[in-house]
Gaussian input, Z-matrix of N, CA and C with variables (Angstrom, degrees):
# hf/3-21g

backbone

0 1
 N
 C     1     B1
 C     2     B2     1     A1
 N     3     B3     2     A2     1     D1
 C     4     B4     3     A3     2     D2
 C     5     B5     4     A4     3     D3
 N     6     B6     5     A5     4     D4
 C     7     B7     6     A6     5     D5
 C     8     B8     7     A7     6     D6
 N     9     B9     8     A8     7     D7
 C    10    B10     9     A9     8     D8
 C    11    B11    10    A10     9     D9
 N    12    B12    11    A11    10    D10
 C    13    B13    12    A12    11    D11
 C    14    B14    13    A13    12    D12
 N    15    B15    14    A14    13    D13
 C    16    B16    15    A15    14    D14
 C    17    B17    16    A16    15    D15
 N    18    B18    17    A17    16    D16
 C    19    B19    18    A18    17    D17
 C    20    B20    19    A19    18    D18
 N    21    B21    20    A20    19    D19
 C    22    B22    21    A21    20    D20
 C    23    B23    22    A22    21    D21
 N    24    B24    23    A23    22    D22
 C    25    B25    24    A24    23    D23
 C    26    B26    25    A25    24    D24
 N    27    B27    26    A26    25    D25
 C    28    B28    27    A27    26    D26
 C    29    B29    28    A28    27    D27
 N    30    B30    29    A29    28    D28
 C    31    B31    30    A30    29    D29
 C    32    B32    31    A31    30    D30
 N    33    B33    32    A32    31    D31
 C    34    B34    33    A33    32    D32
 C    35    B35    34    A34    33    D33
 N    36    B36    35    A35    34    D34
 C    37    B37    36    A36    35    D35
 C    38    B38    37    A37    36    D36
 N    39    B39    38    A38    37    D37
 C    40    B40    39    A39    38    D38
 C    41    B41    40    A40    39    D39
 N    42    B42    41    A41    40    D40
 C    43    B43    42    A42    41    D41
 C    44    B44    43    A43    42    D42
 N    45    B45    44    A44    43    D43
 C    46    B46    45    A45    44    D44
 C    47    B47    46    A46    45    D45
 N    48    B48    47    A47    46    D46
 C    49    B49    48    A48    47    D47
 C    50    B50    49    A49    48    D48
 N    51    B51    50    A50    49    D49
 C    52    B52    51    A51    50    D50
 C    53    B53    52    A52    51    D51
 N    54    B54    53    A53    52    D52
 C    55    B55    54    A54    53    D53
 C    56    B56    55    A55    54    D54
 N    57    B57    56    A56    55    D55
 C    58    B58    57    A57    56    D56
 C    59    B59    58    A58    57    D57
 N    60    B60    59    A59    58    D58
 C    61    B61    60    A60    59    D59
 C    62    B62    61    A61    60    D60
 N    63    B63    62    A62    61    D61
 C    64    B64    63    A63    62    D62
 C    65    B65    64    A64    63    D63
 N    66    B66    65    A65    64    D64
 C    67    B67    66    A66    65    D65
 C    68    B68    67    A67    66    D66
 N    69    B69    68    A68    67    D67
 C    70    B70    69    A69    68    D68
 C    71    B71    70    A70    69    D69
 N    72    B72    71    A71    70    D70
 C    73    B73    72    A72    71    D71
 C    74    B74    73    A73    72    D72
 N    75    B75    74    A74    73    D73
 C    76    B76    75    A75    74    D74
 C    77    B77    76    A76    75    D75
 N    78    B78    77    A77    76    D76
 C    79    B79    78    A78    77    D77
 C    80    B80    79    A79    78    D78
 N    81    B81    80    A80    79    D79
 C    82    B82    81    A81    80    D80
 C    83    B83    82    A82    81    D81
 N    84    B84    83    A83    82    D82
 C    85    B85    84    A84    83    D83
 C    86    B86    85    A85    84    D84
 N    87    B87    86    A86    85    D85
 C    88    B88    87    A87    86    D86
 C    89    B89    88    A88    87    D87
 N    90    B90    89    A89    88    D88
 C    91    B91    90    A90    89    D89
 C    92    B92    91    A91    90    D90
 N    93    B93    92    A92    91    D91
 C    94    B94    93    A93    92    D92
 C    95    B95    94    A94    93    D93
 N    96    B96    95    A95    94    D94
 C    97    B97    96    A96    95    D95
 C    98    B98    97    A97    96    D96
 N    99    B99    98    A98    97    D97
 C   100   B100    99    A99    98    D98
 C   101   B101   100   A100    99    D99
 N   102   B102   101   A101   100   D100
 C   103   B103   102   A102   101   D101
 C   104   B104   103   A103   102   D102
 N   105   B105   104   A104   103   D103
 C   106   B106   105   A105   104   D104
 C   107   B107   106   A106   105   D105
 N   108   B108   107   A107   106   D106
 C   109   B109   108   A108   107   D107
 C   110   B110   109   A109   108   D108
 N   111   B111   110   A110   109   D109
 C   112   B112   111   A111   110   D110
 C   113   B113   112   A112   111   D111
 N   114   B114   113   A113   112   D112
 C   115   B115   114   A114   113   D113
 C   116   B116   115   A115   114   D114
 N   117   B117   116   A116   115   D115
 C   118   B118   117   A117   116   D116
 C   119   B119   118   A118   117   D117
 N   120   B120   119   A119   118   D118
 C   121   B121   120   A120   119   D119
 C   122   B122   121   A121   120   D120
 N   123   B123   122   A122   121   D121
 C   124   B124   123   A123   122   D122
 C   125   B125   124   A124   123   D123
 N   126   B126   125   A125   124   D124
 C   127   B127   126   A126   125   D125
 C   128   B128   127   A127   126   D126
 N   129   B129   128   A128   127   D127
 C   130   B130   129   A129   128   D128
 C   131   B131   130   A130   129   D129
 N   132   B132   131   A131   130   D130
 C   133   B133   132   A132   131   D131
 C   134   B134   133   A133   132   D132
 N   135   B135   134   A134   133   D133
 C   136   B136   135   A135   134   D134
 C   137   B137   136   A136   135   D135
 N   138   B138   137   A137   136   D136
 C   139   B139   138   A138   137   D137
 C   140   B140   139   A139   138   D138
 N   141   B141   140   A140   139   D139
 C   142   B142   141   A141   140   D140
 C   143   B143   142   A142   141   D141
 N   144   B144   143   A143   142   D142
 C   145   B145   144   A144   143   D143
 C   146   B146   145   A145   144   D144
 N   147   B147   146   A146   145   D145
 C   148   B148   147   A147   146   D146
 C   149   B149   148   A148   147   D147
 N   150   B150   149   A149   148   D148
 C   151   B151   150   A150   149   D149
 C   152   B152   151   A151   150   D150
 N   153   B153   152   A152   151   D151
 C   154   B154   153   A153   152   D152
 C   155   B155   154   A154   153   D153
 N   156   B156   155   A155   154   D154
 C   157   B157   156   A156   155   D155
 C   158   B158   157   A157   156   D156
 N   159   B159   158   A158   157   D157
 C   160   B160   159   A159   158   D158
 C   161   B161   160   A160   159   D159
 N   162   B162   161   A161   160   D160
 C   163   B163   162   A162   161   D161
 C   164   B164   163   A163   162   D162
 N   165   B165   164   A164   163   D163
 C   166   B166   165   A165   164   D164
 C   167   B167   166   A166   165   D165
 N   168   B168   167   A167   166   D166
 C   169   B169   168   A168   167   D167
 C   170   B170   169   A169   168   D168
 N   171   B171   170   A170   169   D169
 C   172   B172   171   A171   170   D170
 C   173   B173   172   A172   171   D171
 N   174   B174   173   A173   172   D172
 C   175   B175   174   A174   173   D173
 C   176   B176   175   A175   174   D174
 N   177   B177   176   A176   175   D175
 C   178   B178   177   A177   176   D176
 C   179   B179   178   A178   177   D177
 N   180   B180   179   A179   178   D178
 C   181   B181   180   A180   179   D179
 C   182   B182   181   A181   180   D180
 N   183   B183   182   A182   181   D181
 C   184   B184   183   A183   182   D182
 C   185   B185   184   A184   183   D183
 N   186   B186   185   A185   184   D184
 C   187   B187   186   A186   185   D185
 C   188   B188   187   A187   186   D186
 N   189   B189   188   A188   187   D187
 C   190   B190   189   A189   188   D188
 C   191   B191   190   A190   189   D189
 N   192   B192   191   A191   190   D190
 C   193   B193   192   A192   191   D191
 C   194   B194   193   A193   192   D192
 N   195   B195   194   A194   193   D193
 C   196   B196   195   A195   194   D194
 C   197   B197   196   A196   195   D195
 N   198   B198   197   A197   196   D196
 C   199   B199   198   A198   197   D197
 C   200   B200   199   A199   198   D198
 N   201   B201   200   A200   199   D199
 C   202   B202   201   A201   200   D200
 C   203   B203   202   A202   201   D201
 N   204   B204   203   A203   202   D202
 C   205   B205   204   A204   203   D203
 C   206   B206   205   A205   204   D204
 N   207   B207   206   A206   205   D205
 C   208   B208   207   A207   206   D206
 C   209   B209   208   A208   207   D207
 N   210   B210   209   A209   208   D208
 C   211   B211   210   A210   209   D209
 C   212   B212   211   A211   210   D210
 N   213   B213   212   A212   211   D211
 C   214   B214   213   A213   212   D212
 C   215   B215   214   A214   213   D213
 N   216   B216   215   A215   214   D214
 C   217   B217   216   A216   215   D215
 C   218   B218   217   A217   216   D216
 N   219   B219   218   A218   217   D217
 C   220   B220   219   A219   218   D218
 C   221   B221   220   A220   219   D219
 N   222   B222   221   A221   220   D220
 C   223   B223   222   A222   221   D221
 C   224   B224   223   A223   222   D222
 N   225   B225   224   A224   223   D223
 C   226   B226   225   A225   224   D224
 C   227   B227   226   A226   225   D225
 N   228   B228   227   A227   226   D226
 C   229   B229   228   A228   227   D227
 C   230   B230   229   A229   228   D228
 N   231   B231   230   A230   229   D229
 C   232   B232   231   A231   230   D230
 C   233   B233   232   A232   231   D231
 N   234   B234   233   A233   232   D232
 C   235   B235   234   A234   233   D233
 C   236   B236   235   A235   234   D234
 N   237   B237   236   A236   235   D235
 C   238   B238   237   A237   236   D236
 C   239   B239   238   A238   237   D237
 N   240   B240   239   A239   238   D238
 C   241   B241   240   A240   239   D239
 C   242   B242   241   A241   240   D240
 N   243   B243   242   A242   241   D241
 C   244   B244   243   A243   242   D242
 C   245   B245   244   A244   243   D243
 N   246   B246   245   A245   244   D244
 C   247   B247   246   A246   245   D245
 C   248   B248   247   A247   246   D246
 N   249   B249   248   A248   247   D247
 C   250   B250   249   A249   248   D248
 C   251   B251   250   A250   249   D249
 N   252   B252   251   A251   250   D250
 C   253   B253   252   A252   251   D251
 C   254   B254   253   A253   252   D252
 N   255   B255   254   A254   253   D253
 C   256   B256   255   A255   254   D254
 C   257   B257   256   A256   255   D255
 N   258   B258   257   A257   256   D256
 C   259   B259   258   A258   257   D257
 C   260   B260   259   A259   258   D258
 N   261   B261   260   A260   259   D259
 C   262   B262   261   A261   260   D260
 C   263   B263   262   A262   261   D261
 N   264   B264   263   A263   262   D262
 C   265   B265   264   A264   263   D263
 C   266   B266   265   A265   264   D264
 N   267   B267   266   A266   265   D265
 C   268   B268   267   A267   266   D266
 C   269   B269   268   A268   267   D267
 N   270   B270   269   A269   268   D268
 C   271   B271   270   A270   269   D269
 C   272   B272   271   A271   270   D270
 N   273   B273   272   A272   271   D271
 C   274   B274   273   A273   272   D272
 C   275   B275   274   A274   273   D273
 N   276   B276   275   A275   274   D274
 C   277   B277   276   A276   275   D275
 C   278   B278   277   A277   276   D276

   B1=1.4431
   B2=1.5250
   B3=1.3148
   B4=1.2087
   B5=1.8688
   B6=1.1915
   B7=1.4772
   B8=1.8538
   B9=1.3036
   B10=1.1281
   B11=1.9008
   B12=1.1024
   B13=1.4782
   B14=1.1989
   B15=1.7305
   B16=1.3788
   B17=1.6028
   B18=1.8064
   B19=1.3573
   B20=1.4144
   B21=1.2163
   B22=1.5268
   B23=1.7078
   B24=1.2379
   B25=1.9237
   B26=2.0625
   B27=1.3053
   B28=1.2770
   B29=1.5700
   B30=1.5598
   B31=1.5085
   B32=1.9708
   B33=1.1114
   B34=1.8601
   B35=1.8725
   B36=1.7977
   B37=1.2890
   B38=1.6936
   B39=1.2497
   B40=1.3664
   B41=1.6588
   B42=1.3782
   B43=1.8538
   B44=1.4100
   B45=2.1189
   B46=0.9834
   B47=1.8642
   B48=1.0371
   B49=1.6081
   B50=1.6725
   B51=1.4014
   B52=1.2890
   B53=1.5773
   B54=1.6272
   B55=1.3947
   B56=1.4231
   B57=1.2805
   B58=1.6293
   B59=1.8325
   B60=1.4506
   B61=1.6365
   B62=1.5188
   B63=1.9047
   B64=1.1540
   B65=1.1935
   B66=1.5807
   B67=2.0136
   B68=1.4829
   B69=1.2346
   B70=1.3639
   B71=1.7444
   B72=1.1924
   B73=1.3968
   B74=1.6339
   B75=1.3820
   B76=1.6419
   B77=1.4932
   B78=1.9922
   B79=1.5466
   B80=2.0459
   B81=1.2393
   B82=1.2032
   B83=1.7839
   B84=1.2510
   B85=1.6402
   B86=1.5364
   B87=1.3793
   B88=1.3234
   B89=1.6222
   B90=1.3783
   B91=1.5016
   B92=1.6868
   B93=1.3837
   B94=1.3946
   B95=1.7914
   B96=1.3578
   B97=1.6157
   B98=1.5346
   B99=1.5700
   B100=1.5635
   B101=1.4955
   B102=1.0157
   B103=1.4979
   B104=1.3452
   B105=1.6028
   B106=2.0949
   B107=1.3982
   B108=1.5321
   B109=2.0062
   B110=1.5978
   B111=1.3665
   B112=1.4424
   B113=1.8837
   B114=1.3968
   B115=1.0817
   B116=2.3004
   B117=1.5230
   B118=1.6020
   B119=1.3882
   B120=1.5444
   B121=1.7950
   B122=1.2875
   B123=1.5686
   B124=1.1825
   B125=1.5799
   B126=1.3794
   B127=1.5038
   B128=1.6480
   B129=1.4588
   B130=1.8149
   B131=1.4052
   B132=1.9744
   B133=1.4190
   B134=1.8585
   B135=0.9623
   B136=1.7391
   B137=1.7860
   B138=1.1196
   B139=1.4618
   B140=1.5876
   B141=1.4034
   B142=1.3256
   B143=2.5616
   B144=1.1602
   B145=1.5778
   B146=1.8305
   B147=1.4658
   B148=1.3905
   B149=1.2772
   B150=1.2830
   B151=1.6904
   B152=1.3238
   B153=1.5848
   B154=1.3890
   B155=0.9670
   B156=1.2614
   B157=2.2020
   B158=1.4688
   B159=1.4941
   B160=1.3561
   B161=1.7469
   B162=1.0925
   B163=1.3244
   B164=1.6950
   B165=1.3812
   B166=1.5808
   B167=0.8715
   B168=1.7807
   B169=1.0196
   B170=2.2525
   B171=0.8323
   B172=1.5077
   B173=1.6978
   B174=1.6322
   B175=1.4592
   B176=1.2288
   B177=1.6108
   B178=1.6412
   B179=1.2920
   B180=0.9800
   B181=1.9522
   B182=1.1074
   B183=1.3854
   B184=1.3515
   B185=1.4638
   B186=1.9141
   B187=1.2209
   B188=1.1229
   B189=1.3179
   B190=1.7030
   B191=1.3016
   B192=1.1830
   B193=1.6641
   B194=1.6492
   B195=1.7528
   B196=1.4180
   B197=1.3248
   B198=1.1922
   B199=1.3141
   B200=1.5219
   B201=1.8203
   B202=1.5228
   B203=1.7314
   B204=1.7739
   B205=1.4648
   B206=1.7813
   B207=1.4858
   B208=1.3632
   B209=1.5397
   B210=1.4775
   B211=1.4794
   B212=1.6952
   B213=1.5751
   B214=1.4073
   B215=1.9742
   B216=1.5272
   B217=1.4613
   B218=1.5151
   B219=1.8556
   B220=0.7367
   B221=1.7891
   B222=1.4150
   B223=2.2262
   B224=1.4598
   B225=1.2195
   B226=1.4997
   B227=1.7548
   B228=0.9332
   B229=1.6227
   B230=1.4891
   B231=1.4348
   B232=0.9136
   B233=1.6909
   B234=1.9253
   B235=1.2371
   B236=2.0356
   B237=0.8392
   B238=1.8044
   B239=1.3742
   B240=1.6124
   B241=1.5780
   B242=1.4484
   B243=1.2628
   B244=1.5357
   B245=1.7269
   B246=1.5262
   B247=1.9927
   B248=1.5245
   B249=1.1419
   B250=1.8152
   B251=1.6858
   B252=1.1849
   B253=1.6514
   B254=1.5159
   B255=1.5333
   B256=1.8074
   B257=1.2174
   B258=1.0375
   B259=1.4479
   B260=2.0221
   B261=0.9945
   B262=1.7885
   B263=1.4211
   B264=1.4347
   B265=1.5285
   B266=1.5495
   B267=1.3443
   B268=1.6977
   B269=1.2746
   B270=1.4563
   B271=1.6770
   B272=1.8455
   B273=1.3855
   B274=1.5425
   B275=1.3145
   B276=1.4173
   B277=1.5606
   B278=1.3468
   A1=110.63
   A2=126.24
   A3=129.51
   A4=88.14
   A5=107.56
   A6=115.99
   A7=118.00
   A8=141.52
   A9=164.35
   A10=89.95
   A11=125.88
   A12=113.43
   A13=123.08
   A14=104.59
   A15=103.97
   A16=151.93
   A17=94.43
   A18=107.30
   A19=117.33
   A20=108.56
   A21=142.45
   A22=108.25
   A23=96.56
   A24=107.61
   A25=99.15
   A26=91.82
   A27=90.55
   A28=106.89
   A29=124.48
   A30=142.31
   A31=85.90
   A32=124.50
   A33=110.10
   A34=91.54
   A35=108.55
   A36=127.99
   A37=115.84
   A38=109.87
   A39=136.59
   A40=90.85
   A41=105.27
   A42=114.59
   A43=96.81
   A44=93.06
   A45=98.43
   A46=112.98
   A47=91.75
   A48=98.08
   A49=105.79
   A50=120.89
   A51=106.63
   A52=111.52
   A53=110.43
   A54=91.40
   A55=106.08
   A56=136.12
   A57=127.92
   A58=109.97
   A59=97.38
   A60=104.65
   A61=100.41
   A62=102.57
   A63=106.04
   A64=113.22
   A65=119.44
   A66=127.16
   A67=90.17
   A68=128.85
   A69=107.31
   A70=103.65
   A71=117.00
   A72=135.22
   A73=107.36
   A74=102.70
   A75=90.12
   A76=126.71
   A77=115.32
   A78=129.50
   A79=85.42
   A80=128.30
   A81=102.10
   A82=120.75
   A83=96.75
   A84=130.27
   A85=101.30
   A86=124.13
   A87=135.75
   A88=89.19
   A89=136.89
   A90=128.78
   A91=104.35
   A92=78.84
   A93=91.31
   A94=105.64
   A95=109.15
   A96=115.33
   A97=98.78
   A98=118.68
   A99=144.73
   A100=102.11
   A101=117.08
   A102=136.01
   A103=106.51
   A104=88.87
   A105=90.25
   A106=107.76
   A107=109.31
   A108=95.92
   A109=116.77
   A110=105.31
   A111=136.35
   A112=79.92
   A113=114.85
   A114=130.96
   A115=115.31
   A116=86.52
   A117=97.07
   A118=121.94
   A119=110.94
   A120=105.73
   A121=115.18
   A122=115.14
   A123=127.14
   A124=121.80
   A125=117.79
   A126=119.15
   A127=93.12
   A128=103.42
   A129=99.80
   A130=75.79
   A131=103.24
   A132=122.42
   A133=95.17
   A134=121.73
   A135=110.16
   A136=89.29
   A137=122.29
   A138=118.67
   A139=106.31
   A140=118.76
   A141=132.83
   A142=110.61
   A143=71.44
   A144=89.89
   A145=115.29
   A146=105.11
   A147=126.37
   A148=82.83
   A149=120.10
   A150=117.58
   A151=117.94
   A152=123.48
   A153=115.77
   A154=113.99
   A155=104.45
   A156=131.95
   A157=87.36
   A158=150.35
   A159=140.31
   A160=107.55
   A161=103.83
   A162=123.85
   A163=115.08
   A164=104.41
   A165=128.67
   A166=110.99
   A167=128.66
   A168=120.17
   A169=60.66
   A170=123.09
   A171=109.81
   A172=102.86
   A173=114.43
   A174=96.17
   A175=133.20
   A176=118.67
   A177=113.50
   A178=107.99
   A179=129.55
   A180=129.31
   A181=130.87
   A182=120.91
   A183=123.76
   A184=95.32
   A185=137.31
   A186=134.01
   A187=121.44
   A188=104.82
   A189=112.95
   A190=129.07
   A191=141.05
   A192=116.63
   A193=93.77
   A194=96.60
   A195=129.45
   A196=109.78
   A197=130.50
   A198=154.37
   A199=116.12
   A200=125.93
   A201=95.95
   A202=115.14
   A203=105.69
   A204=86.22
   A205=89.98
   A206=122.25
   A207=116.92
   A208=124.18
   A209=107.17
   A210=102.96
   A211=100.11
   A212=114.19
   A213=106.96
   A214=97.62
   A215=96.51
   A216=94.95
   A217=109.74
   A218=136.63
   A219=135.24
   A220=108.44
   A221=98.73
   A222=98.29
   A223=90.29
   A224=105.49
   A225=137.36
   A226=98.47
   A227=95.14
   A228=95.86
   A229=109.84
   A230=129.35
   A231=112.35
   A232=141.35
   A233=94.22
   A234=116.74
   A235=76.45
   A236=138.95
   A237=124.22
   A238=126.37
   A239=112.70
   A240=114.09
   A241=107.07
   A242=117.96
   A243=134.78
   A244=99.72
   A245=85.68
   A246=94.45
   A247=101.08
   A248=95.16
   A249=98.93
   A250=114.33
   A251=111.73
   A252=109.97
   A253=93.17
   A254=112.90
   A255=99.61
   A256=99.66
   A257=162.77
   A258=141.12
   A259=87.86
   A260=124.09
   A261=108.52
   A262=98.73
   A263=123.46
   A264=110.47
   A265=123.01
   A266=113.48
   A267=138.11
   A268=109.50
   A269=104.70
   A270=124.32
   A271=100.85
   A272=116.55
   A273=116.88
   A274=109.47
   A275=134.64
   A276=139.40
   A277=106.28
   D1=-48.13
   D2=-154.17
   D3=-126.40
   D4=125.14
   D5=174.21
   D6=-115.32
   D7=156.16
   D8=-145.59
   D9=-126.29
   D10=103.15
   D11=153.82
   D12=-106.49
   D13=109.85
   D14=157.07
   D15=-66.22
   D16=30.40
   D17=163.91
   D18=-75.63
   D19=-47.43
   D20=-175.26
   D21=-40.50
   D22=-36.61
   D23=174.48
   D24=-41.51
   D25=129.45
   D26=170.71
   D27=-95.95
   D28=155.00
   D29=-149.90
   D30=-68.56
   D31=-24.24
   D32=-155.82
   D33=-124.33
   D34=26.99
   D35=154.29
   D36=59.05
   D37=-7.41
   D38=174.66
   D39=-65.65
   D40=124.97
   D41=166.93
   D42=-103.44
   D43=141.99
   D44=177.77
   D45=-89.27
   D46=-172.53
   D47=-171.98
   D48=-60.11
   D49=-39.52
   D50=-164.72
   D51=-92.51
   D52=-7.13
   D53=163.04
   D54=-98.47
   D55=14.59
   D56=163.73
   D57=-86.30
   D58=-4.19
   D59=178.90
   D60=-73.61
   D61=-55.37
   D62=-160.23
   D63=-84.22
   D64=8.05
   D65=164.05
   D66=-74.27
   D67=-32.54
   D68=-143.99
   D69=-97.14
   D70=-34.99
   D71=161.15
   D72=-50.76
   D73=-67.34
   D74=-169.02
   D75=-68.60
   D76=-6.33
   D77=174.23
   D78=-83.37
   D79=-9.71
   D80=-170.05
   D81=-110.65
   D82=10.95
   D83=-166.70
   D84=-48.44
   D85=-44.17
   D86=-161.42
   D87=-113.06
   D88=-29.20
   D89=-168.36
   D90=90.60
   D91=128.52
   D92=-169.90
   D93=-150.87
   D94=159.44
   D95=-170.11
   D96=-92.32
   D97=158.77
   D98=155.17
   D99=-15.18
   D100=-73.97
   D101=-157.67
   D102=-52.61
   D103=-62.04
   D104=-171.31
   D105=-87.79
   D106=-7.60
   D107=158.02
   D108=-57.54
   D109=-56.23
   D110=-162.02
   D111=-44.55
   D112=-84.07
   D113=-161.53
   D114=-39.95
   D115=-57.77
   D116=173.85
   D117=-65.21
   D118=-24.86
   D119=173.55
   D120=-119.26
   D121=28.14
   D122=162.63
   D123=57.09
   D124=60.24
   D125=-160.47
   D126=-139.01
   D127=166.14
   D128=178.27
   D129=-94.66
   D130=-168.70
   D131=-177.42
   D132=-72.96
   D133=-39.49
   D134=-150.67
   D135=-83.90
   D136=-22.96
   D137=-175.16
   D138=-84.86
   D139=-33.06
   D140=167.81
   D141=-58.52
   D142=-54.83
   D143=171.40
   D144=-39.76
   D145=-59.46
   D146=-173.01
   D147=-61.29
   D148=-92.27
   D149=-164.26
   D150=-30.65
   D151=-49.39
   D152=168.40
   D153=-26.52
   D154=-96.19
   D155=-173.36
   D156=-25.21
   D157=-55.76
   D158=-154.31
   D159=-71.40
   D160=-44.07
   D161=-162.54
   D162=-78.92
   D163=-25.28
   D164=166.74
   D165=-68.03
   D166=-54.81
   D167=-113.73
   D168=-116.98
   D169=-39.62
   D170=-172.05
   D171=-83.18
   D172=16.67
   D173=171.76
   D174=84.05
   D175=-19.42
   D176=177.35
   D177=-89.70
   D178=-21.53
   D179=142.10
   D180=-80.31
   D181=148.99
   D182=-167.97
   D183=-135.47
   D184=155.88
   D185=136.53
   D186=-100.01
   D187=161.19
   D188=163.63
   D189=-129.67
   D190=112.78
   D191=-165.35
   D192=-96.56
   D193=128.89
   D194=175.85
   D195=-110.17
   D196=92.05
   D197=-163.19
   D198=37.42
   D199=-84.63
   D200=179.29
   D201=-105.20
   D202=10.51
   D203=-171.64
   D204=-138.05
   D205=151.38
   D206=170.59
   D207=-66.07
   D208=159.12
   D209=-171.76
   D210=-129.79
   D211=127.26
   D212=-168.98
   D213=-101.50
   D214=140.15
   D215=-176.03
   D216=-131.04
   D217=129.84
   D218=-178.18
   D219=-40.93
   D220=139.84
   D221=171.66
   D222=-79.36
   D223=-173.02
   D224=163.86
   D225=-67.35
   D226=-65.63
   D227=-174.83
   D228=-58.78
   D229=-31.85
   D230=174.37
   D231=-79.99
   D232=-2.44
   D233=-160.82
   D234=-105.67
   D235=-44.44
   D236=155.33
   D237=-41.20
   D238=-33.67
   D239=163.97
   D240=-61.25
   D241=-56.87
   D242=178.65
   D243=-29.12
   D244=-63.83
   D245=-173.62
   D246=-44.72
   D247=-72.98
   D248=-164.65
   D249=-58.64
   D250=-1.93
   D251=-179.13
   D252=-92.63
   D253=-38.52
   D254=-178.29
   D255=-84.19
   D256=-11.62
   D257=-169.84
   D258=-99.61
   D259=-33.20
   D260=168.12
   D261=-60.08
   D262=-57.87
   D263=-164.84
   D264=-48.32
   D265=-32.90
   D266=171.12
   D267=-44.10
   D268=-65.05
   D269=-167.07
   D270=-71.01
   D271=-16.47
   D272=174.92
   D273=-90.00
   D274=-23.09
   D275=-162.84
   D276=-95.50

C-alpha cells in the first residue's frame, strides 16, 4: 500500500525532513517500539525524540503503553499523509 521511493534520495544523501516523517510513519503502520524505530529509520535517540514530539503533537502518531514499554502507531490521519506523500512521489518519478 504505502511505498518508500528511492527517487526522493537527495544527490548529497542527506534526507529531507519529510521523507524521514514518512520512514517514521510507515515503520509505525502496524506499531512499533523506540528501539526498533530508532534502528529501521536510521536516526540516533535525540533525532528520533524531535520527530516524535512533532509527529504527536500534530496527531499522525499516536502511543500506547503495552505493558512495560510504549508502542507508537501510525493515526488515520497519518496513514492519509502516507497516501498523499505516495501519490506526490508517483507524480515526481
Amino acid at each position: 500500500m504505502f511505498n518508500r521511493s528511492p527517487s526522493l534520495q537527495p544527490m548529497n544523501h542527506r534526507r529531507d525532513s519529510v521523507i524521514i516523517v514518512s520512514e517514521i510513519l510507515l515503520c509505525a503502520v502496524k506499531g512499533v517500539g523506540k528501539s526498533e524505530m530508532m534502528g529501521k529509520v536510521g536516526l540516533s535517540s535525540a533525532q528520533l525524540k524531535k520527530y516524535l514530539q512533532f509527529l504527536l503533537r500534530s496527531e499522525l502518531l499516536a502511543v500506547s503503553d503495552h505493558g512495560r514499554r510504549p508502542l507508537f502507531e501510525t493515526t488515520a490521519k497519518g496513514k492519509s499523509f502516507l497516501e498523499t506523500f505516495d501519490r506526490i512521489t508517483k507524480l515526481l518519478a
